[in-house]
N, C-alpha and C positions, 0 to 999 in steps of 0.2 A: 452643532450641539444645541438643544434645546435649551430656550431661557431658563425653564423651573426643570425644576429635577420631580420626577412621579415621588410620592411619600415609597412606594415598593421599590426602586431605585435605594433612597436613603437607608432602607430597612436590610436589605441583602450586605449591602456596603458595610453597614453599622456591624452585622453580626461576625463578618469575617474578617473586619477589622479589630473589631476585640478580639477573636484570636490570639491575632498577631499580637495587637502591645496590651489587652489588659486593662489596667484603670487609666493607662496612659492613653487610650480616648476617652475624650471629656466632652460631653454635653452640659454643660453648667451652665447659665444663662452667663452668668457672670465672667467666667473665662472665655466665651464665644465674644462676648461684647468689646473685651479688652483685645482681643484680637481682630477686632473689626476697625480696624481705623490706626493710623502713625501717625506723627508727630505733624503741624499743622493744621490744616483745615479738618472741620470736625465732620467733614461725608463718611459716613461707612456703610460697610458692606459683611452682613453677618455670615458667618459662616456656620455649617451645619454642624461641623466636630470641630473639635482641636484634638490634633495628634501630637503626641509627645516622643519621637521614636530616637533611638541614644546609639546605632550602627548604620552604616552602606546598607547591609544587610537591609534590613528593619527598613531602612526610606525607599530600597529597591522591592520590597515586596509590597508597600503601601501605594506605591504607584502601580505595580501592575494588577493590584487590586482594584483601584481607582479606575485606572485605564478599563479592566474589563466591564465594569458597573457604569461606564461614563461621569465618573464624577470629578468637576474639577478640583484641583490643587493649587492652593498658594501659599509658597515658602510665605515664614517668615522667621525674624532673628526678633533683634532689639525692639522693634516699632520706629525706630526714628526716623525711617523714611518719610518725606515731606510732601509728595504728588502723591499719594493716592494708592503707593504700591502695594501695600499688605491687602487692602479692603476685600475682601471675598463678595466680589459685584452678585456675583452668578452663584452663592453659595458654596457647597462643598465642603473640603475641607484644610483648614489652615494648619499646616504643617511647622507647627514651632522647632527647631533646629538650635536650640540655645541648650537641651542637654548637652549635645555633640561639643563638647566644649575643652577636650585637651590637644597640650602642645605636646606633637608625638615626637618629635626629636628640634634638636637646632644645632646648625653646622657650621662652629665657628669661622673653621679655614676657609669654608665656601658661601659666607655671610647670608646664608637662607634658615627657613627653617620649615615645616610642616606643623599643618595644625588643620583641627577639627572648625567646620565652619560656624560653628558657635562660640569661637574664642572672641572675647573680644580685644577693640587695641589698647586696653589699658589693662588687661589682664595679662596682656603679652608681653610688654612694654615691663611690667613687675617680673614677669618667668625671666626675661632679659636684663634684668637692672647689674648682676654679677657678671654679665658675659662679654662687655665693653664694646656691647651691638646694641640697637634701638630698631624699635619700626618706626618709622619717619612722617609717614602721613596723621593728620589730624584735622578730623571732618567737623570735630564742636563734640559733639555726642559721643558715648561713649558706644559707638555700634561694632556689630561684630564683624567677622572679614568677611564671613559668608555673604552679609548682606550691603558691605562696603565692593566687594567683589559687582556684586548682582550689580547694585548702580553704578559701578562705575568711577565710587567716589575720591574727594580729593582733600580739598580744605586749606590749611592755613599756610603748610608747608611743602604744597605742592609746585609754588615756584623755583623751590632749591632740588627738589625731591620727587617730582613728576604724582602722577596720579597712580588708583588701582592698576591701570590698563599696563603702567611699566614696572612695579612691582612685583605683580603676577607672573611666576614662572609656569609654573602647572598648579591644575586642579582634578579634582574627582569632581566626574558628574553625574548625576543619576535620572537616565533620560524617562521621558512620560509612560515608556511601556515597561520602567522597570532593569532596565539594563545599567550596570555599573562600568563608565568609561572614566578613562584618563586620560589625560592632555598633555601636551609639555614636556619637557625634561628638566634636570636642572642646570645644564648647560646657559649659560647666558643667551649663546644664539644659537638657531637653525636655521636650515633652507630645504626643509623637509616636508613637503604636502601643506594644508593649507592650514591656518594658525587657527585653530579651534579653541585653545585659552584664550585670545581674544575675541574672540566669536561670543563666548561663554560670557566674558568677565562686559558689565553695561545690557546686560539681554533682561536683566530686571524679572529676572523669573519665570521667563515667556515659554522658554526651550528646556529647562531643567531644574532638578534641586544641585547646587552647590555644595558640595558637601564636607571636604578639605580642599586645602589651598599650598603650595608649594613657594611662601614669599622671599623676594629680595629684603637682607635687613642693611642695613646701615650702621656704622660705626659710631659711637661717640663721640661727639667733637672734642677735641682736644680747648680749643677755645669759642666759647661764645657772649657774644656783643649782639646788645636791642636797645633801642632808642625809639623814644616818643615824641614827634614833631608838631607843633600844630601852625596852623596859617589862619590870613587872614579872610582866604577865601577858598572856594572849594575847588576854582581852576587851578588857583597854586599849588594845592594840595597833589590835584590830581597831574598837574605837570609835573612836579618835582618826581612822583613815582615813574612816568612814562620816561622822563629825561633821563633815569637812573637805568631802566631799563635798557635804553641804549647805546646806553654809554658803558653794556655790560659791567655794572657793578654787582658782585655775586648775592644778593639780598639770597637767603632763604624762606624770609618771611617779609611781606610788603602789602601790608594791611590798612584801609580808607575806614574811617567814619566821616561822617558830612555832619554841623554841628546839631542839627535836629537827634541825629544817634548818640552824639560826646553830651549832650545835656541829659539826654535818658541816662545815660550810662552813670554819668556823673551822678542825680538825685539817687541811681538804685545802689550805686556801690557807695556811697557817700565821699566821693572821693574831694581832694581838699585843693588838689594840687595844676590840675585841669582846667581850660576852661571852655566853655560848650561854643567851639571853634571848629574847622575842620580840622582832620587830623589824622595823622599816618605813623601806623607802628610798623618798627623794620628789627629783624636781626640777623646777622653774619653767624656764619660758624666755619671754623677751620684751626689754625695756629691763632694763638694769641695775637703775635704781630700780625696776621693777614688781615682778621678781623680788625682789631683796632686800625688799621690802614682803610679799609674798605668804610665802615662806621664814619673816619674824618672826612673820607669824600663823599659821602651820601650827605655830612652835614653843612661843606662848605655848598654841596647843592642845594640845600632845602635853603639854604640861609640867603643864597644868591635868589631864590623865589618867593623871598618875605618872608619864610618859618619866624614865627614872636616866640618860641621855645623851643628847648632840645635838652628834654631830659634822657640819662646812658646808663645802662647797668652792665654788669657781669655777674655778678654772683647771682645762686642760684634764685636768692629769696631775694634779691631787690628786680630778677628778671620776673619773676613771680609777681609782684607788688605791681611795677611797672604794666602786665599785662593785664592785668583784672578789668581792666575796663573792658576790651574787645573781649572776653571771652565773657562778660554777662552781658552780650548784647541782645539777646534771643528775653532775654527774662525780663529787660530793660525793658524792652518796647513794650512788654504786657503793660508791667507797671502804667506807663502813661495812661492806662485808660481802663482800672480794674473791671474784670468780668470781660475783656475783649478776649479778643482772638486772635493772632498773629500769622497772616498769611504770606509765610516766606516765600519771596519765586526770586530765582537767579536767571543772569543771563551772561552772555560771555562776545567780546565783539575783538576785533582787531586791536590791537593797542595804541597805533593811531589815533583811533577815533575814540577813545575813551574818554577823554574830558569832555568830546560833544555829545556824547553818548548820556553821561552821568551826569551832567550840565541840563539836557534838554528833559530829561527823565524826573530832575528835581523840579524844575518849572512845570512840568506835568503832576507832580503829586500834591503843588501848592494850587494848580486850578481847578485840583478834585475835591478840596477840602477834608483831606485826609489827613490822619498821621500817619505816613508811611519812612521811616528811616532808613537812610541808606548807607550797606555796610558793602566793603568786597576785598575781595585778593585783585588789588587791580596789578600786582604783579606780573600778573598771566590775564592781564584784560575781563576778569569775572566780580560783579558785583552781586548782590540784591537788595531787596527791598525788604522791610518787612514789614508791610502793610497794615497796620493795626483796626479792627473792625469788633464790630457788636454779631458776632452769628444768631441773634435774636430779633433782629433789623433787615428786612429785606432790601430796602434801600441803599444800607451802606452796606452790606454784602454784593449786591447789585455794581455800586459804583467801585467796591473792591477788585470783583475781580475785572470789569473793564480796565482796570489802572494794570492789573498782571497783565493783564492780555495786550496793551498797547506797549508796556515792557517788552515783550517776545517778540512783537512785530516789529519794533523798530531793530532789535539786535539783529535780525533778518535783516531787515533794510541796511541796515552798516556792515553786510558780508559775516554777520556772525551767527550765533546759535540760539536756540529759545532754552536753551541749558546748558551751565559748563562745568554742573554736578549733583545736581539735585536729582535727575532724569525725569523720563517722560512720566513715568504711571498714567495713569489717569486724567491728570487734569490739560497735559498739554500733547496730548495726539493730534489736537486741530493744528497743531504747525506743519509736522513731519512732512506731508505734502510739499509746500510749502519749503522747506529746507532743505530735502534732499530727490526732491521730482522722481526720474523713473527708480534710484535707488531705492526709494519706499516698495516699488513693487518687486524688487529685488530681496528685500526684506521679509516681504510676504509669502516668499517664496519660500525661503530657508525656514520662515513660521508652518509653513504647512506640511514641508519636509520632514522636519524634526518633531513636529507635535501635530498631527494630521485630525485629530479629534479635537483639537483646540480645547482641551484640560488644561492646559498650565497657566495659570494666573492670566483669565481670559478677562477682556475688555483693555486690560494694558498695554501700555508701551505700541503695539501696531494697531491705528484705526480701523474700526468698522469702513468697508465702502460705500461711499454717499449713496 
């Protein structure tokens, strides 16, 4: 595929595109821009249109429009993607999917539901609130499934409640040439041909648009229990979570801040109660007694590991109160340094080695002269960073992203991943190599098979070859 598109390319494309959607492409300098870049670093990548299309229909004929004009395409939802994935590198045109936005049924007895890949999980989570079912994952953002699907994503309560990959029952796809397929049943299992919803779901847009989703919901807990711990140190911290893990105690949620993030946290929520210490939010859910049972032995453990506090809630608004710190940790870290940038990268290792891991990683951010704070689910062995920087500073943009990038190589080095939700996009294909040897060229394969003109959100997730 050629780098630039001929201006005669864009003009064919333009005219039988409106066609199809109408005002619903948009050249506006302004909505091209908004669509050129996600949530993080501020690289982008302008795209020529934005298409607004609202059926299968509609995104199937805009692709094999595309397809025959050679223009690339790249989904997008909410933006809160954090590597790079929206960025239209190579132009074309960015495919917004946040019309697509209703829940087309949900089936109590068989705790799933269908929706449009522009719902998002808190839109769903409200369609749900009367049904005594929930969607259980929660990535920070309020992102939609379509694009929680694409990456893969996970979040806070992924250690009770697994990630995209085991939520995803089936989906609709709409491949590069235009074609409307489905995946999946809703059967929990099969052993039929080869699992193409997981194929689909972490492919970050490479092979298709996403376009409904067929998800596993979750129930209500009957009881839940969260507690706030903090220690005197960050091994303690981070042992008490690994020993808990062990010792299979059912945490759902098993959350790290190190005390450079609980101080941030602390001046932006103003909180009274805290103090800029390590520190680890946990909560159970199940029967009241299970919980409260579970809850005393996470705390007679934190307390045999130094825990100086153990604050406990249950109710809904003192669970609420209790978590405000971890969930403004993204806004937190600007604060410390107005006008910066916040350059989140995660990484994901064994759970062994996480305290050497989180340990050697914070001694690394203190020889870089950075503020870089470190938050994780170290539940499931996944932290990050979030590296706070001037994008106006070559310099400290420069020693930024070295501090990401010796991030992903050591999780490498401890048998782990250069991401355990963020995904690749853009910024981190120089690992892939690197973390999965000849599978990469395995991957490249099923790239060229399924999108043979390399339209679909090109320069992501699979590197160029050297």
């Amino acid at each position: 595929m050629p780098e630039a598109l001929m201006d005669t390319d864009l003009d064919r494309a333009e005219a039988v595109l409106t066609q199809l959607l109408g005002d619903r492409l948009v050249t506006s300098s302004g909505d091209r821009t908004h669509h050129s870049h996600g949530e993080g670093l501020p690289d982008a990548g302008m795209p020529d249109f934005v298409a607004y299309p609202e059926t299968n229909e509609e995104v199937a004929a805009l692709a094999a429009i595309c397809s025959s004009h050679r223009i690339p395409m790249v989904p997008y939802g909410a933006g809160s993607s954090l590597e790079g994935q929206v960025a239209a590198v190579r132009g074309g045109v960015s495919v917004d999917l946040t019309r697509m936005n209703r829940v087309l049924d949900v089936s109590p007895g068989s705790l799933d539901c269908h929706v449009e890949a522009g719902v998002t999980r808190m839109q769903l989570n409200r369609h749900l609130r009367d049904s005594g079912l929930f969607f259980p994952l929660d990535p920070g953002a309020d992102a939609t499934l379509g694009g929680m699907a694409a990456t893969r994503a996970s979040g806070t309560n992924a250690v009770g409640y697994g990630t995209m990959r085991d939520v995803v029952l089936g989906l609709t796809v709409v491949t590069p040439d235009g074609r409307i397929v489905r995946t999946g049943t809703r059967a929990r299992k099969s052993a039929t041909g080869y699992d193409l919803t997981r194929l689909y779901v972490g492919s970050e847009g490479t092979l298709g648009f996403i376009t409904e989703l067929r998800i596993r919901l979750a129930g209500q807990p009957e009881g839940v229990v969260c507690a706030v711990a903090q220690f005197p140190s960050l091994e303690a911290a981070v042992s008490t979570a690994t020993l808990s893990r062990q010792m299979d105690l059912r945490v759902v949620r098993l959350e790290l801040l190190d005390e450079v993030q609980a101080d941030a946290c602390i001046r932006y929520s103003k909180l009274d109660k805290m103090q800029p210490l390590p520190t680890l939010f946990v909560e159970f859910h199940g029967t009241p007694q299970a919980v409260r049972e579970q809850a005393g032995l996470f705390r007679e453990l934190a307390e045999d590991n130094g825990a100086v506090s153990w604050d406990e809630a249950e109710t809904p608004e003192a669970r609420t109160a209790l978590w405000t710190a971890r969930h403004s940790c993204y806004e937190a870290c600007i604060a410390l340094k107005p006008g910066s940038r916040n350059m989140g990268t995660d990484a994901c290792v064994p759970i062994e080695h996480l305290a050497e891991v989180i340990l050697e990683t914070q001694a690394d951010v203190k020889a870089s002269g950075l503020i870089a704070p470190i938050v994780g689910h170290v539940g499931d062995g996944n932290f990050h960073l979030g590296i706070v920087f001037d994008p106006d500073d070559a310099d400290e943009r420069a020693r930024a992203d070295a501090l990401a990038d010796r991030v992903s190589r050591r999780a490498l080095r401890f048998g782990g991943t250069c991401s355990g939700e963020h995904g690749v996009g853009l910024h981190k294909t120089r690992y892939l190599a690197d973390e999965h040897g000849e599978g990469l060229e395995i991957m490249r394969a099923i790239k060229a098979a399924l999108d043979p003109l390399g339209l679909m959100n090109p320069g992501k997730l699979i590197p160029d070859r050297a």
